[in-house]
N, C-alpha and C positions, 0 to 999 in steps of 0.2 A: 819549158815549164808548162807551157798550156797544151804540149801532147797528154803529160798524163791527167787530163783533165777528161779529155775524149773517152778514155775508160770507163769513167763515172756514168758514160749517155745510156739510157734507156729509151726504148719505145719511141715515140713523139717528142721527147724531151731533150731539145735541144740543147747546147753547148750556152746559149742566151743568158738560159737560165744558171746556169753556173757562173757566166762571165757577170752578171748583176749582183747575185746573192753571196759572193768569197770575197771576204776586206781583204785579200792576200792579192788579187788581182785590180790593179788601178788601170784603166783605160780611159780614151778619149771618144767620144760621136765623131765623125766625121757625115758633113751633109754633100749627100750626091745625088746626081737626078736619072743616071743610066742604070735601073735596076739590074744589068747584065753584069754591073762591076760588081756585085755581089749574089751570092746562092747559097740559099737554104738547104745545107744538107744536113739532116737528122739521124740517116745511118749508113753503113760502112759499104750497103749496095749503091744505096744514093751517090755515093764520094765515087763506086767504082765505074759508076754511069758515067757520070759528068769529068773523069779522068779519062775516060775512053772516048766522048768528044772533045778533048784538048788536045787530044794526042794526034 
């Protein structure tokens, strides 16, 4: 369900914003202190960046 969400991204406008503003998606915070467990990716160059240093 939340890939077709990815479609809706434009610009700078991340998935955030979607995942706050849709009563259709309920999620939880979770508190972490290693900012590396998470990455801000806003677009589909960004995801192919940071997929090619995973790899």
């Amino acid at each position: 369900m939340l890939f077709s969400f990815v479609d809706q991204l434009s610009g700078d406008r991340g998935l955030k914003h979607i995942l706050t503003n849709d009563p259709q998606i309920i999620g939880k915070s979770v508190p972490f202190e290693d900012e590396k467990l998470f990455i801000d990716i806003d677009t589909r160059e960004e995801y192919r960046e940071i997929t090619d240093k995973l790899t």
